[in-house]
N, C-alpha and C positions, 0 to 999 in steps of 0.2 A: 130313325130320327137323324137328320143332319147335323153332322161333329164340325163343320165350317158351313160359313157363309161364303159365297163370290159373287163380289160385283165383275163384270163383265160382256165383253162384246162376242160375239161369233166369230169374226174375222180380225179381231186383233191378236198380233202375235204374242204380245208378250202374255195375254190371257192364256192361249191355247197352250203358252211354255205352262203357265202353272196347273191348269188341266192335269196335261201331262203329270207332273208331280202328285198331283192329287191322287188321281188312277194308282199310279204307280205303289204309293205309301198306304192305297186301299181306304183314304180315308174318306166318307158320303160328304157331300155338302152338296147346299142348297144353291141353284144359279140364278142370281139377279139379272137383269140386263138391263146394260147403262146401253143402249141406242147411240152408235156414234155418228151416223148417217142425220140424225134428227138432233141432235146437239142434246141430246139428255146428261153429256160429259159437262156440260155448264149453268146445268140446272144447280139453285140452291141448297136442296138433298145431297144432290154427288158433291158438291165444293165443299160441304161441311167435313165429308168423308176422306176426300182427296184435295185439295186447295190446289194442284195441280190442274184438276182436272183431268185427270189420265186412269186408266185401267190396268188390269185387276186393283183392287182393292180385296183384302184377302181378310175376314174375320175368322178368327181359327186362337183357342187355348187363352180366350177370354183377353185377346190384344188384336189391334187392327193395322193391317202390314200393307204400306205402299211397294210398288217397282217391283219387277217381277223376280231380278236378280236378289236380291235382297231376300223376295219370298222363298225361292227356291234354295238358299240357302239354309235359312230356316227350317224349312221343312227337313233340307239334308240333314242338318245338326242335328234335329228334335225326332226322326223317324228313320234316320241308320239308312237312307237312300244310296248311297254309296258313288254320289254325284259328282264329290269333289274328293281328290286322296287327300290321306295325312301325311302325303312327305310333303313339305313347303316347297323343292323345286317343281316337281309337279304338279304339284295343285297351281301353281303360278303360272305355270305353261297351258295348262287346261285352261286355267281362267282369262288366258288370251285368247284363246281359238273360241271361246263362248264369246268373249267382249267383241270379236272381230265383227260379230254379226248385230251382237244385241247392244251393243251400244256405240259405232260406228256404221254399222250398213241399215239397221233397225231408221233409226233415229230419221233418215232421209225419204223414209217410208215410209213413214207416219202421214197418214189421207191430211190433218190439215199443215202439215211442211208440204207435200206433194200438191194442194190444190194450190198454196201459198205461188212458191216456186214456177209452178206451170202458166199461174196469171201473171208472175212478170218475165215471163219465157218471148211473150206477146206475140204466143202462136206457133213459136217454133217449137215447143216439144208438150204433145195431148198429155194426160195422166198416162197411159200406155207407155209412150217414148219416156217418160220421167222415170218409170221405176226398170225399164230395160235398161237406160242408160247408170243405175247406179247398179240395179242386181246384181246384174252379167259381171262385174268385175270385181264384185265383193264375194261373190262367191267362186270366182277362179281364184283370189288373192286364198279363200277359206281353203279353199282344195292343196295347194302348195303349201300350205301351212301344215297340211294333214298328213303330210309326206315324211315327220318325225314320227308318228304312230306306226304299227304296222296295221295292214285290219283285219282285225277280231273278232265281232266284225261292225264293231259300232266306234264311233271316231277315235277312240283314246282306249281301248280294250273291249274285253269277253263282255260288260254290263254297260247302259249307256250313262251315260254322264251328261254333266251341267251343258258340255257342246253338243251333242246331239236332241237336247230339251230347246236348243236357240238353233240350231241345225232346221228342222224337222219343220217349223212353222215358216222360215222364210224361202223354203222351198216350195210349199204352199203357196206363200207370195208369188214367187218364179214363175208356176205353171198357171197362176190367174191371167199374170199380163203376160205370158204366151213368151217371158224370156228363155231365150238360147243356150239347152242347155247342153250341147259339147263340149267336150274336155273338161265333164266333170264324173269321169267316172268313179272316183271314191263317193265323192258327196251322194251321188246316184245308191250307189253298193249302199253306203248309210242308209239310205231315206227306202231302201226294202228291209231291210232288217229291222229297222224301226218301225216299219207300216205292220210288220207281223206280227207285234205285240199288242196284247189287248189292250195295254195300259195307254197306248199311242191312239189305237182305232177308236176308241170311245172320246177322245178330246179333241177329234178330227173335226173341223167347225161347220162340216154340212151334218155330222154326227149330234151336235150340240144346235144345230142353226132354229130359232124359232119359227114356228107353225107360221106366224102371223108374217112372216120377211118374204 
């Protein structure tokens, strides 16, 4: 029997970061799919749940949790994940190199900021050109940032953490629109050490992707 509920997409990042978590903490749950291709994000069902309109939507210990940083918090607190430390310098340093991606580089890669953005481009950058032109530079900025860590061989130490949970899906991003990924060799070095883990390979979104897509 399923211990949570997820609403969620296949190919949304911030979903696949809670996946992850999920695997991780061993916990089963059941996956809904909210369709973001087909607007089921602005269906009256999902707005009740999310008035955002956005994903995951996370039901878990009898409370229902928006934003995925938020979730994965949670679960760290509640399940001893070991995602964020407890010395508050570090934990504060970690929680930049997660924010770097998941709520600055994330945010501009969202399909409807991305289809927004590209129809007043008026032609001059496809969906393609839009997410190479902000990837490529949020994840060199992620990679120079990395270069306080030593590696361990996941972003911030020997076990992955909150940045390699926001690491991991916008890489995925990266290799769909086919961005450039030179001179990222850490970020690179991260995203095999993390493909090696089960807890990674099962919330991998062709892993999770529905039958019917």
């Amino acid at each position: 029997m399923a211990d949570a509920v997820l609403y969620d997409y296949w190919r949304s990042s911030a979903s696949y970061r809670v996946r992850i978590a999920l695997n991780l903490a061993g916990i089963a749950y059941e996956s809904r799919v909210v369709d973001l291709v087909v607007g089921d994000q602005r269906g009256e069902d999902h707005l009740a749940r999310n008035p955002q309109g956005l994903v995951p939507v996370l039901e878990i210990d009898g409370q229902r949790f928006t934003q995925s940083l938020a979730v994965l918090r949670y679960l760290d607190a509640t399940r001893g994940l070991g995602l964020i430390p407890g010395d508050p310098v570090e934990a504060a340093h970690q929680e930049a190199l997660a924010q770097a991606i998941a709520v600055d580089l994330h945010p501009v890669c969202n399909l409807s900021v991305a289809r927004f953005g590209t129809g007043l481009s008026e032609g001059a950058l496809d969906m393609q050109g839009w997410m190479q032109h902000f990837i490529r530079p949020g994840l060199l900025a992620f990679e120079a940032l990395l270069a306080r860590w030593k590696q361990q061989p996941y972003c911030t130490g020997a076990q992955p953490s909150l940045a390699d949970l926001c690491l991991i899906p916008q890489l995925y991003n990266a290799r769909r629109w086919e961005v450039d990924l030179n001179g990222l060799a850490r970020c690179r070095a991260v995203e095999a050490a993390c493909t090696a883990l089960p807890a990674f390979q099962a919330a991998y979104p062709d892993a999770v992707k529905p039958t019917s897509d």
